[in-house]
C-alpha positions as CSV (number, residue, x, y, z in Angstrom):
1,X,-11.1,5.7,7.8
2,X,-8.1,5.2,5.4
3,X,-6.8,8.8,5.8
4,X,-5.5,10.7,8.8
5,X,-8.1,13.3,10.2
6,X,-7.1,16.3,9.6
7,X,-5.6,15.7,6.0
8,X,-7.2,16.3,2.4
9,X,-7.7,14.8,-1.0
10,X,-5.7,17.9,-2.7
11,X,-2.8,18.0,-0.1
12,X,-2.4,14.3,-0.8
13,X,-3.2,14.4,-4.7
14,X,-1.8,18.1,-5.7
15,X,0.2,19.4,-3.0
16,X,2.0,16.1,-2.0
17,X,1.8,14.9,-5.7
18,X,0.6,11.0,-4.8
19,X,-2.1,10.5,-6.7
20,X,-1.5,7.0,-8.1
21,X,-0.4,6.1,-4.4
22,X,-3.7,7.4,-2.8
23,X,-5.9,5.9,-5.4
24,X,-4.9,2.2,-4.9
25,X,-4.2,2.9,-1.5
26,X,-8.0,3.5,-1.4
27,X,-8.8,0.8,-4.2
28,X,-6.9,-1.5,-1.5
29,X,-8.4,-0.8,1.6
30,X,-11.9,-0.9,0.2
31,X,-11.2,-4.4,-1.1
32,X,-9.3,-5.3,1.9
33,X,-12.1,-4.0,3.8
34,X,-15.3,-6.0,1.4
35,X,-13.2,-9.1,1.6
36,X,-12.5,-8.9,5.1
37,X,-8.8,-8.8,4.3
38,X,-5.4,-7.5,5.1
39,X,-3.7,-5.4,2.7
40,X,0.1,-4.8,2.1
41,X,0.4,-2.1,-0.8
42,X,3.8,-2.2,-1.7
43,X,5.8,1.1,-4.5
44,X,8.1,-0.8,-6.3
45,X,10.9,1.6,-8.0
46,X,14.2,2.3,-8.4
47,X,16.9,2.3,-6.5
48,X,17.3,6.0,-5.0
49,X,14.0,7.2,-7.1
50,X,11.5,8.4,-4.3
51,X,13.4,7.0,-1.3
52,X,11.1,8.9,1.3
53,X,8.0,8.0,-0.2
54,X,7.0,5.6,2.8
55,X,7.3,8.5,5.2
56,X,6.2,11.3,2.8
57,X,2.9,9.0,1.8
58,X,2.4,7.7,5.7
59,X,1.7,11.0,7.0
60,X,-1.7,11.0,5.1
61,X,-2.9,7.1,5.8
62,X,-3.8,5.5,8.5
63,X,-1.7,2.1,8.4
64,X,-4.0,0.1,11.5
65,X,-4.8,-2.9,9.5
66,X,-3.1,-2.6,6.3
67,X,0.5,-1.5,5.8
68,X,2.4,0.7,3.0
69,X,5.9,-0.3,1.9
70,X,8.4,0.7,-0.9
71,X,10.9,-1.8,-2.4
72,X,12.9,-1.6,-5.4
73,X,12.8,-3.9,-8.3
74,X,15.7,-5.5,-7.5
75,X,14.5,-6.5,-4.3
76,X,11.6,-8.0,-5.3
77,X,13.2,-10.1,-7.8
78,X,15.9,-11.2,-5.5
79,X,14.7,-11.6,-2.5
80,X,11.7,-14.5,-1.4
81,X,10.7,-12.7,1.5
82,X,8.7,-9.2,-0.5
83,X,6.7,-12.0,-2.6
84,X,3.2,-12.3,-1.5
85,X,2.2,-16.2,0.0
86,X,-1.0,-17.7,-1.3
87,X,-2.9,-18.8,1.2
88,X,-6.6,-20.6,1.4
89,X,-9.8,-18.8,2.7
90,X,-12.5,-20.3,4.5
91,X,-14.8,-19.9,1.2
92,X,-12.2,-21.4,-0.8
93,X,-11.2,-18.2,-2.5
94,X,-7.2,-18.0,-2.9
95,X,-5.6,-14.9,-1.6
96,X,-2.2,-13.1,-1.0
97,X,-0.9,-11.7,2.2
């Protein structure tokens, strides 16, 4: 389950207005989940544009395995530590954590 019991498709899509956030969140988890794979969606944005969107969109997904985060652009071109690692896979598949 990748949504919250008790929460909807319309509160999260037309009520809560996230509907490019709940699509790859579930695009994610479903590849997360096929590959056997953790998953680390992040919003990138900017600066004060949608500042509460972690806790706004968190309400609605359940975050057990996989985790939601927002950073701004500048952050990910500044700092190392948002950019994905490459690591191996025991079929040889290279993937990003």
């Amino acid at each position: 389950m990748v949504i919250k019991a008790g929460h909807t498709f319309d509160q999260i899509v037309f009520e809560g207005r996230m509907y490019e956030l709940l699509r790859f969140w579930l695009l994610g988890t479903w590849m997360a989940k096929t590959t056997k794979q953790k998953i680390h969606a992040r919003q990138f944005g900017p600066g004060k544009m949608e500042e509460g969107i972690v806790t706004k969109f968190s309400e609605h997904i359940v975050q057990d395995t996989h985790a939601f985060q927002r950073a701004t652009w500048r952050q990910s071109t500044s700092s190392s530590s948002l950019m994905p690692q490459r690591t191996q896979t025991n079929n040889g598949l290279s993937t990003t954590c």
